[in-house]
C-alpha positions as CSV (number, residue, x, y, z in Angstrom):
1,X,19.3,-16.1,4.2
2,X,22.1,-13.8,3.3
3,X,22.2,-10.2,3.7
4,X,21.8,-9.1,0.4
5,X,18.2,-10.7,0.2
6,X,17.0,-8.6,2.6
7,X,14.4,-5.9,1.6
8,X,15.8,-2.7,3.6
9,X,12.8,-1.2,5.2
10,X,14.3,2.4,4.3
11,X,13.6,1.8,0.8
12,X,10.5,3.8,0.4
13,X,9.3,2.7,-3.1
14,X,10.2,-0.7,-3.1
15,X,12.7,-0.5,-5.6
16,X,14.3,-3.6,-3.7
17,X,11.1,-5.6,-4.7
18,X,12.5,-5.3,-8.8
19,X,15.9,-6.6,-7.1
20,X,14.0,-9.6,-5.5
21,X,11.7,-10.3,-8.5
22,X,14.9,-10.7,-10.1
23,X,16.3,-13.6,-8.5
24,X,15.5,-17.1,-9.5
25,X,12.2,-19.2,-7.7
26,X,15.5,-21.5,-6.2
27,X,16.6,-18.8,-4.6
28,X,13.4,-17.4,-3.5
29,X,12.1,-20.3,-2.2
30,X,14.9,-21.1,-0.3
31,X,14.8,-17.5,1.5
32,X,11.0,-17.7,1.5
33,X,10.4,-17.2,4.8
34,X,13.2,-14.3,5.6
35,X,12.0,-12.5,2.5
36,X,8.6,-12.5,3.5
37,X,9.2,-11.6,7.4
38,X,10.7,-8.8,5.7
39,X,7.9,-8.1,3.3
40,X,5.6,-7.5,6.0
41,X,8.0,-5.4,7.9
42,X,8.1,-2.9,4.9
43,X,4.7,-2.8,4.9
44,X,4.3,-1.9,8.5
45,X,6.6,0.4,8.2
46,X,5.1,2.1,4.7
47,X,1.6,2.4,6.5
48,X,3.6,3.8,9.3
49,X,4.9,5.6,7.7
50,X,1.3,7.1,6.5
51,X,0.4,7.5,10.2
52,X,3.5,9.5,11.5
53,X,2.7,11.5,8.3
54,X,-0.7,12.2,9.9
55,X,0.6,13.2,13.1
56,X,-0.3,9.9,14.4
57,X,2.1,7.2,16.8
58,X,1.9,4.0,14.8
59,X,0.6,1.4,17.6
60,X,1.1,-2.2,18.0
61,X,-2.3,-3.5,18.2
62,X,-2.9,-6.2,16.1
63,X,-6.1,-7.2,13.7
64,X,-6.8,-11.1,13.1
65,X,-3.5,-11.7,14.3
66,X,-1.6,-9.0,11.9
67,X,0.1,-6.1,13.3
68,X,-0.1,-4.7,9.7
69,X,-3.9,-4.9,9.4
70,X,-4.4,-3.2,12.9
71,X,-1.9,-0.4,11.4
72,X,-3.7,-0.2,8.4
73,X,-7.7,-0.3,10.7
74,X,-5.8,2.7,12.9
75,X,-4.4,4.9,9.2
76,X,-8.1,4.3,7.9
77,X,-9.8,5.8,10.7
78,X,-10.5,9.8,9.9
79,X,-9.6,9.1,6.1
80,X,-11.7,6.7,4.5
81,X,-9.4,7.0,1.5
82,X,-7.1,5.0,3.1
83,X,-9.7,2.0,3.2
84,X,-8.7,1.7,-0.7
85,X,-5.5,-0.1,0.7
86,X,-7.4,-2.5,2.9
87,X,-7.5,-5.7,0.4
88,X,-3.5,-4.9,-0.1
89,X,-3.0,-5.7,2.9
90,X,-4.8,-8.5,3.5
91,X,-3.3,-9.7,-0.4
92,X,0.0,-9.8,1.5
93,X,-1.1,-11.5,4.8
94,X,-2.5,-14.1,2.5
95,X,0.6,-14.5,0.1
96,X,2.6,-14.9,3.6
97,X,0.4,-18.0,4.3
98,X,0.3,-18.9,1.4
99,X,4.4,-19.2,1.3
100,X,4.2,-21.4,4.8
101,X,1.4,-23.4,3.6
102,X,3.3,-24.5,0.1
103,X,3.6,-28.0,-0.6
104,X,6.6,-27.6,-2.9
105,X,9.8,-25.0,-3.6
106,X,8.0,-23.9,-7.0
107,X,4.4,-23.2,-4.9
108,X,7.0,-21.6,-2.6
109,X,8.7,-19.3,-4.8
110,X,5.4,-18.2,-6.8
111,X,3.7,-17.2,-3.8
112,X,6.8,-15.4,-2.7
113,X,6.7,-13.1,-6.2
114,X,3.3,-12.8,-5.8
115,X,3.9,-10.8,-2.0
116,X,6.4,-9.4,-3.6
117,X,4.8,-7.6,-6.1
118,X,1.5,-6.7,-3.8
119,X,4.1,-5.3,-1.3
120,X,5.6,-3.0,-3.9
121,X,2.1,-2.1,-4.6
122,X,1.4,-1.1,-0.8
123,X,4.3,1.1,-1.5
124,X,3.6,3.1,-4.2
125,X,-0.2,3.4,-3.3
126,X,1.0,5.2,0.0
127,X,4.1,7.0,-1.7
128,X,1.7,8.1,-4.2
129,X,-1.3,9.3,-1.0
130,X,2.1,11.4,0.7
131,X,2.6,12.9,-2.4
132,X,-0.6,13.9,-3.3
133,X,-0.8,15.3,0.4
134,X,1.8,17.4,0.1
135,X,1.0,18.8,-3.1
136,X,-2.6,19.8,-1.3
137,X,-5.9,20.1,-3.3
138,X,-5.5,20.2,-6.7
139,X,-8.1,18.4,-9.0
140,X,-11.3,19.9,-10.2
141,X,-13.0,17.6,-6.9
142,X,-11.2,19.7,-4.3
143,X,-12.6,21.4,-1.8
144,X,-10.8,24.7,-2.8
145,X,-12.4,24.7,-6.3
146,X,-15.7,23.7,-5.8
147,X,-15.8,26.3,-3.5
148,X,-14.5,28.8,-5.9
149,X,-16.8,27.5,-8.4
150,X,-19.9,27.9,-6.4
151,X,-19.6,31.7,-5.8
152,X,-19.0,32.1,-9.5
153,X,-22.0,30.4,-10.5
154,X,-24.4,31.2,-7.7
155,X,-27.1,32.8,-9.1
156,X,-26.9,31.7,-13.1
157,X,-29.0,29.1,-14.3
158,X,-27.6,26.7,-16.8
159,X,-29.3,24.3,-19.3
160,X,-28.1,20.9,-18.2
161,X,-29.9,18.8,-20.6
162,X,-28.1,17.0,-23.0
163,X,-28.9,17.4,-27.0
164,X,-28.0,15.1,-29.7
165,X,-26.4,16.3,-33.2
């Protein structure tokens, strides 16, 4: 595989996916293999990424074989949002065997778009978690509201029954 395949694991959005989904199955089939080794490094390094984010050390132990599920089992743990990931992952474990599995260059190359696609996924779910955690608390379920909605109402009694025009 040349170079210019490569999906640079410093791209944090995956815009490098679009450049990939771009090429033709040939070509994508013929690199299958580099371009999903690299596929699954993004992802490791998206979830960690995550972890580092956390103030966590991203670890090396690995789940069913996968060092990327056993990142994702260690960025779920204290932050059961994270689980919503969890089939992601495991979407683009499968696509990778999937791709050395394929009978033919055209099984090849659409089972190569397809962990393309669920890679760029991975990434915008977790660029979407950091920013969402840097912007703090903001929508009407956060802790900070409620809160604040609780000592406003404490003590009133509203009618919660619904009537119909």
């Amino acid at each position: 595989m040349t170079t210019d395949l490569a999906l640079p694991v410093i791209d944090p959005r995956g815009e490098a996916c679009d450049d990939l989904l771009a090429l033709d199955p040939a070509v994508l089939a013929q690199a299958r293999f580099a371009i999903i080794h690299d596929l699954v490094a993004f992802a490791e390094d998206r979830v960690s990424v995550w972890l580092l984010s956390k103030g966590k050390t991203p670890g090396d132990a690995e789940v069913e074989g996968f060092r990327l599920l056993g990142l994702h089992r260690q960025a779920a743990q204290g932050d059961a949002s994270f689980n919503a990931c969890r089939e992601t992952c495991r979407e683009l474990i499968y696509q990778t065997n999937m791709v050395k599995a394929a009978i033919d260059d055209a099984e090849a190359a659409r089972h190569v778009r397809l962990a393309i696609m669920v890679a760029r996924h991975l990434a915008l779910f977790i660029n979407g978690k950091l920013e969402v955690a840097g912007l703090g608390e903001f929508c009407c379920s956060a802790k900070g509201i409620r809160s604040e909605d609780a000592d406003r109402t404490q003590g009133h009694d509203f009618d919660t029954t619904m009537t119909t025009p």
